[in-house]
C-alpha angles and dihedrals in degrees: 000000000000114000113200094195101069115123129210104270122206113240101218094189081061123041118208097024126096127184132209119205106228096182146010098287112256122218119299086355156058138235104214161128122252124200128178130182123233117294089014112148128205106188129221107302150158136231128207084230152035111291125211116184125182108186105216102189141000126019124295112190106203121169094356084299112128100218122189135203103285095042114126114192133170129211115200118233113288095359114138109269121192166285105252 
């Protein structure tokens, strides 16, 4: 279910990076937007579920990886991601 009031929340274990529910969690996972400003880090980590990210504007580097707007990559249960 799709909930139009969310509001960007700041993620304080990250500065710089701020997340936007786009759904009711489902079990184990989110359904969400990411944004991070310029220079933000996200360190090595791992998630209790599959991750699909689709970067929509800007570069990410994760991994040593340049990603642009238009890559899709997925990232299995509990496999290393990052960093970003």
């Amino acid at each position: 279910m799709f909930n139009n009031n969310q509001q960007w929340q700041e993620l304080k274990d990250f500065p710089g990076a701020q997340i936007l529910p786009l759904a009711v969690p489902v079990p184990q996972g989110s359904i969400h937007r990411l944004k991070m400003a310029a220079g933000t880090v996200i360190p090595v980590h791992y998630h209790p579920c599959d991750e699909y990210v689709y970067v929509l504007d800007g570069i990410i580097e994760t991994a040593g990886r340049q990603c642009t707007a238009g890559t899709f990559w997925s990232t299995p249960v509990n496999e290393k991601n990052g960093p970003h």
